[in-house]
C-alpha positions in Angstrom: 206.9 212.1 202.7 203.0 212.6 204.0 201.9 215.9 204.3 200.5 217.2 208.0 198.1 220.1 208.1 197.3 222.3 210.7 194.6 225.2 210.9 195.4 228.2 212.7 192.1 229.8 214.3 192.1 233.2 215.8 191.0 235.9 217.9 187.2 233.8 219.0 186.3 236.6 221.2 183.6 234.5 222.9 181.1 235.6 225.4 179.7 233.9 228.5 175.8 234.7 226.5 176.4 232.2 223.0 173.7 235.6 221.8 175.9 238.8 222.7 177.5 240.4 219.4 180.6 241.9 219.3 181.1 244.7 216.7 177.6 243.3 215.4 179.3 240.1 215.0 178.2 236.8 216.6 181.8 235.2 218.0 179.9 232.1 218.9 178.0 231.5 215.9 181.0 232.1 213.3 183.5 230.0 215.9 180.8 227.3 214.7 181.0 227.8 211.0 184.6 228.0 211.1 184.8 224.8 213.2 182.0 223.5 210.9 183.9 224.2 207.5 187.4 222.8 208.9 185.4 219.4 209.8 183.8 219.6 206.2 187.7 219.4 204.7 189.0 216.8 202.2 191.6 216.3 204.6 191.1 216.0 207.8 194.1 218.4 209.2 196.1 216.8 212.0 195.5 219.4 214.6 194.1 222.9 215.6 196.1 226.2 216.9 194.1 228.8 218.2 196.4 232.0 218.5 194.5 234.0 221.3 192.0 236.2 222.6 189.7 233.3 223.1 187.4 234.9 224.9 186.1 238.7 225.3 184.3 238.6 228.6 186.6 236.4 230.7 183.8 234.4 231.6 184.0 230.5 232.9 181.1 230.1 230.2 182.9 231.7 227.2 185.9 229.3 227.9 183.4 226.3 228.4 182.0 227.2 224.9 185.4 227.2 223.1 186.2 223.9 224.7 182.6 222.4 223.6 182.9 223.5 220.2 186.9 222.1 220.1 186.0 218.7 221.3 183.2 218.3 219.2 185.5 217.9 216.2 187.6 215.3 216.9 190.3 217.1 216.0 193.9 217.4 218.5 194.0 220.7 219.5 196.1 223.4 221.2 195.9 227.0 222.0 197.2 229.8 224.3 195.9 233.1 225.8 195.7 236.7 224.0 195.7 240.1 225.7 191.7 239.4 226.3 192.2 236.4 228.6 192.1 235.5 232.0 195.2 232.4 232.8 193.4 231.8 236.0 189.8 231.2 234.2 191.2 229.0 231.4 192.9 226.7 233.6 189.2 226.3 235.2 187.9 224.8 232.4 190.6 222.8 231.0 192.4 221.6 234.1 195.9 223.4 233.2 198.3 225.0 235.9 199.3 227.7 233.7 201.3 230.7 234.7 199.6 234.6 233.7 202.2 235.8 231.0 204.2 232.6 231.1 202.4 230.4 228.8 204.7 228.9 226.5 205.6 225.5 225.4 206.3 223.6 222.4 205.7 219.9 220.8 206.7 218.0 217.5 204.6 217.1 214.5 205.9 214.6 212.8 209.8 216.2 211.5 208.7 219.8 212.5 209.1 221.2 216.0 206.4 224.0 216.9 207.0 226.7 219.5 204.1 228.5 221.0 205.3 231.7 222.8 203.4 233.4 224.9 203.7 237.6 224.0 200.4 238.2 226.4 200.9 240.5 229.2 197.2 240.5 231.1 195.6 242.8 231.3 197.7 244.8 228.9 196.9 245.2 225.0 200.3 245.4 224.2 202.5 242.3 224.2 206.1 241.7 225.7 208.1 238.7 225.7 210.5 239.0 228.9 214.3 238.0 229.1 214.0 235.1 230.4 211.0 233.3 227.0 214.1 234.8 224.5 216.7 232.9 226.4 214.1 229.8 226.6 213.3 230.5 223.1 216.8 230.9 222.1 217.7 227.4 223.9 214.4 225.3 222.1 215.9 226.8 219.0 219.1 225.7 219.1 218.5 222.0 220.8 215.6 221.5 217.6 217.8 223.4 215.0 217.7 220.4 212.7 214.1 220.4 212.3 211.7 222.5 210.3 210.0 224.9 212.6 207.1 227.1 213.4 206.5 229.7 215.7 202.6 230.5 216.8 202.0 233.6 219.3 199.3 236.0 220.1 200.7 239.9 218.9 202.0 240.7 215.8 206.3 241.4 215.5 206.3 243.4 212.5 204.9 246.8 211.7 201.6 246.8 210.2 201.3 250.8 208.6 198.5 250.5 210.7 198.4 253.8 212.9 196.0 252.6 215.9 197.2 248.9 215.6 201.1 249.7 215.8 200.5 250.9 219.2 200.3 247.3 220.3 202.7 245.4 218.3 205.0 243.1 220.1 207.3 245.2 222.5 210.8 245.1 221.7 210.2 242.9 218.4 213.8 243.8 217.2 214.8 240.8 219.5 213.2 238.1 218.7 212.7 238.9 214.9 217.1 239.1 215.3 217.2 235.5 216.9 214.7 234.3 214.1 217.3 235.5 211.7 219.7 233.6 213.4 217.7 230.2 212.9 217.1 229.4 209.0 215.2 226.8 210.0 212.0 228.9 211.3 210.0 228.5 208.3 207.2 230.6 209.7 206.0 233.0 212.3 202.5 233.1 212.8 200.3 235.3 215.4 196.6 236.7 215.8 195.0 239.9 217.1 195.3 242.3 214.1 192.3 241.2 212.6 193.3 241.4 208.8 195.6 238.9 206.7 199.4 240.4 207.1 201.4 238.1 204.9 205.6 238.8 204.7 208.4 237.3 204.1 211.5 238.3 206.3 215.2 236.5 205.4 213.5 233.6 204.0 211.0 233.1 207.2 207.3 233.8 206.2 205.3 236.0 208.9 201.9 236.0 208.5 198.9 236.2 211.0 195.2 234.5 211.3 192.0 236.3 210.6 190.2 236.8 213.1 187.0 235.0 213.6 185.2 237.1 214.6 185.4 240.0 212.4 187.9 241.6 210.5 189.4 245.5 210.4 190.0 247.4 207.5 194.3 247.1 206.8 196.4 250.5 206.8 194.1 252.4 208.5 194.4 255.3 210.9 192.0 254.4 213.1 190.2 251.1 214.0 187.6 250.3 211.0 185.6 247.1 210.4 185.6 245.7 207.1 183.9 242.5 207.6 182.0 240.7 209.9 182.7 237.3 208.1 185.4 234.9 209.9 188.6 233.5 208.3 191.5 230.8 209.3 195.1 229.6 207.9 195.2 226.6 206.4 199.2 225.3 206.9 200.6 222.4 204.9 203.8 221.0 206.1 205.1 219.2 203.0 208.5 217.5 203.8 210.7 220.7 205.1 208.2 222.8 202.9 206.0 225.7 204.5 202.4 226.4 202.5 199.8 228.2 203.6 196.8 230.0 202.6 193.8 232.1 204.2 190.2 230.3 203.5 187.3 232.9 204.5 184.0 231.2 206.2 180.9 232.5 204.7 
């Protein structure tokens, strides 16, 4: 059975100016390299996911950048908003008739059946999904449950021991982590915004999030602390019903 692979980019924080530093990091310039590297590997993955907060000022530029850099690599893409982003903006530049805090849809690769869900609740940092994403959740679940899948969303379900961070974990995770224990065949949960590499495995499902790349934060920390201002992705492997990944850092 061929393998597919699928790089999960995060947290891009763009700018409108491709010069303005955030944390002293340069969004646009390690976007490249990231972008760059993924281009450069041995095999060329089948498609892109980037997790959220694509952009930091909610600028029509910094979402014009993002889609410059994407369609310069030839590589199928998809991607959905963060707590950062601005619905309205994005669907500017891409031509989309998204909804604010309703962004979720789903699409097959190969076997597998992917689910993006959108936890963003603008312009809150805290994410939410509402009654009625658990029910549609629940219901693209159970119509795909003979297919390997994957989940991709923005905040993070699981506690982090991170004091600042776990003030913005997904609100009311005990739900949807319950209906993921509920369907074996969600191989993996993966999400943005923390910053760091969070890697766990939860009934057999494997959580795990993006670095950011932009720059990183110190894990198990009180408050908010950089530890790097070098960028990072997930590299996924679908291999038959097999989930791999791994974290390659961009230097």
């Amino acid at each position: 059975m061929q393998k597919h692979y699928i790089v999960q980019i995060s947290d891009t924080h763009l700018f409108g100016d491709k010069n303005r530093k955030i944390n002293g990091s340069n969004s646009y310039q390690n976007l490249k390299n990231v972008l760059n590297q993924v281009i450069s590997l041995e095999v060329k993955p089948d498609l892109i996911v980037v997790s959220g907060d694509l952009s930091q000022d909610c600028t029509f530029e910094s979402y014009q950048h993002l889609a410059n850099l994407l369609n310069k690599c030839g590589i199928k893409y998809y991607f959905f908003p963060g707590n950062h982003d601005d619905v309205d903006i994005i669907n500017k530049v891409f031509d989309l008739n998204w909804k604010k805090d309703q962004v979720d849809y789903s699409f097959n690769i190969n076997d597998w059946f992917v689910s993006v869900i959108d936890t963003s609740v603008y312009p809150e940092v805290l994410g939410e999904l509402s009654i009625e994403q658990l029910k549609n959740l629940k219901n693209n679940l159970e119509q795909n449950k003979n297919k390997p899948t994957v989940i991709f969303m923005h905040h993070h379900p699981l506690l982090l021991n991170s004091a600042w961070l776990d003030r913005y974990i997904l609100k009311d995770a005990e739900k949807f982590i319950n209906l993921i224990k509920l369907n074996p065949q969600v191989k993996a949960v993966l999400f943005g915004h923390i910053h760091q590499v969070f890697e766990k495995n939860v009934d057999g499902t494997f959580y795990g999030s993006a670095p950011a790349s932009c720059y990183q934060v110190l894990p198990k920390t009180e408050m908010f602390t950089i530890e790097k201002l070098n960028a990072g992705y997930r590299l996924i492997e679908l291999d038959g019903d097999k989930f791999n990944s791994k974290v390659v850092w961009v230097e």
